[in-house]
C-alpha angles and dihedrals in degrees: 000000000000117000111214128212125359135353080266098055115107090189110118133176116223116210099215088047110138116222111241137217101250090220116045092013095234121143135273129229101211138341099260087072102138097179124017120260107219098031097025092225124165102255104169109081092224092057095108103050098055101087096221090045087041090065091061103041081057091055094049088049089052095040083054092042090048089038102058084044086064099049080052095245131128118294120248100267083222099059087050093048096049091044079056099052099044101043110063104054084056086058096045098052091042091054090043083060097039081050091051090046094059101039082058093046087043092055100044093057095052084055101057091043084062102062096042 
């Protein structure tokens, strides 16, 4: 055992100390865990900034999101906050081609009442 800090620390290290999932407290089998086994939970702290690893931290933040709203509890703020934020901009881009779509039909048909 290492004790950490001053002589008044009480803070000690155990050698045989098994890391632990900071969500759902289960145990972890080794340190290069990168997602939790039994929650799935992102545990590296550089989980969310490898872009294949970024997709399913995502995922965890949306599941927990989906899974308090079914204990009818309140929804994780963050979940809320990152469907806002990715949301619009799909919805943007979907109605600018909508918009496209139909200045093109509208032309053609135009068009088309011309030459008859």
């Amino acid at each position: 055992m290492e004790t950490i800090g001053e002589a008044g620390d009480v803070a000690e290290i155990d050698d045989e100390a098994v890391p632990l999932c900071v969500c759902c407290l289960g145990e972890l089998n080794h340190d290069q865990v990168v997602f939790c086994p039994h929650c799935f939970a992102p545990i590296d702290p550089l989980a969310d900034m490898v872009p294949f690893y970024h997709v399913f931290a995502g995922g965890w933040i949306l599941r927990r999101a989906i899974e308090r709203a079914r204990e009818h509890q309140k929804p994780i703020p963050i979940g809320l906050v990152l469907l806002s934020i990715l949301f619009p901009p799909l919805w943007l881009a979907v109605f600018a081609v909508l918009w496209k779509r139909s200045k093109k039909h509208n032309r053609s048909v135009s068009a088309a009442d011309r030459e008859s």
